[in-house]
C-alpha positions as CSV (number, residue, x, y, z in Angstrom):
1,X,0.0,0.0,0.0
2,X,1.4,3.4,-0.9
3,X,2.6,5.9,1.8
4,X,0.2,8.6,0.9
5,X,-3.1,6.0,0.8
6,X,-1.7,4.8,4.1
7,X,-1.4,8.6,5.4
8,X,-4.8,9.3,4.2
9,X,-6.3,6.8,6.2
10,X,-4.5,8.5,9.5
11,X,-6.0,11.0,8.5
12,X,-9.1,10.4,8.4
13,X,-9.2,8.3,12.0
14,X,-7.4,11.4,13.6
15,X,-10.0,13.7,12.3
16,X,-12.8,11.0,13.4
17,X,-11.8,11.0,16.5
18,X,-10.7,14.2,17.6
19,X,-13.3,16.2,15.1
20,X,-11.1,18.6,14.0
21,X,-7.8,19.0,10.9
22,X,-6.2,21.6,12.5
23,X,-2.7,19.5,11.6
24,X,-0.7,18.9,9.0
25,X,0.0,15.4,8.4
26,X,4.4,15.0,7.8
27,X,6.6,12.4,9.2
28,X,7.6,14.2,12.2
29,X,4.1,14.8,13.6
30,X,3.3,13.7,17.1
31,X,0.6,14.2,19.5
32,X,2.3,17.0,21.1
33,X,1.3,18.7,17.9
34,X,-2.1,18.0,17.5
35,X,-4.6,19.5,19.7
36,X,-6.9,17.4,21.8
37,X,-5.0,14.0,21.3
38,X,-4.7,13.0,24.8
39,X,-3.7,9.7,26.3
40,X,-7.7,8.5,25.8
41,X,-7.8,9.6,21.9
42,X,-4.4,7.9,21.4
43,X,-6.3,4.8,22.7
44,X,-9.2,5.5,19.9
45,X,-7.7,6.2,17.5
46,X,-5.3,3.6,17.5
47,X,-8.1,1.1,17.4
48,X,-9.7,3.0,14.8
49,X,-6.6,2.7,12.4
50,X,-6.5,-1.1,13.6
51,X,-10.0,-1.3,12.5
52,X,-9.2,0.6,8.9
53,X,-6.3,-1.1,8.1
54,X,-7.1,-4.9,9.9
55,X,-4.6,-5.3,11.6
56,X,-3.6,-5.4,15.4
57,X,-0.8,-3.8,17.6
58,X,1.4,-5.6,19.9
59,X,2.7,-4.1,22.3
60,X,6.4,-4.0,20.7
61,X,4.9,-2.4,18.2
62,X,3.3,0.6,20.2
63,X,6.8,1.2,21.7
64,X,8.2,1.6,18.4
65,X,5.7,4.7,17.7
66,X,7.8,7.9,17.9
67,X,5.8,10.3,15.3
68,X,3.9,9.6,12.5
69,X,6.8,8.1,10.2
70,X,7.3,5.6,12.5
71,X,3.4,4.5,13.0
72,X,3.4,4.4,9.0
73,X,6.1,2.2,8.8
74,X,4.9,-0.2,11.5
75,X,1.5,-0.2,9.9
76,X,3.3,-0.9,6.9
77,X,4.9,-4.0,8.4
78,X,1.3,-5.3,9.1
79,X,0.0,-4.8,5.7
């Protein structure tokens, strides 16, 4: 699946969740950076991109999860 279609997705479960795109999606993007993603939206929308993509975490993988780069490359590791 190609970065972009991948980032889209993200996207789209970040804006689900926290009901706003007040970010720009780049590599280096981390919840620091986004307002309103708080340890309980980090939570949803994990399992929302779970959901989109079918696929499921372990916990190795959540540790690996630095800033957006890194979630796309994991999630890329599951497709």
């Amino acid at each position: 699946m190609e970065v972009d279609v991948i980032k889209s997705k993200i996207s789209d479960a970040l804006v689900s969740i926290l009901e706003h795109d007040n970010f720009e999606m780049h590599d280096e993007l981390t919840a620091k950076d986004v307002d309103g993603w708080d340890s309980l939206s980090h939570m949803m929308i994990i399992t929302k991109i779970e959901e989109e993509f079918s696929i499921r975490f372990k916990l190795r993988d959540l540790n690996k999860l630095k800033n957006m780069g890194s979630l796309v490359s994991v999630i890329q590791t599951k497709i």
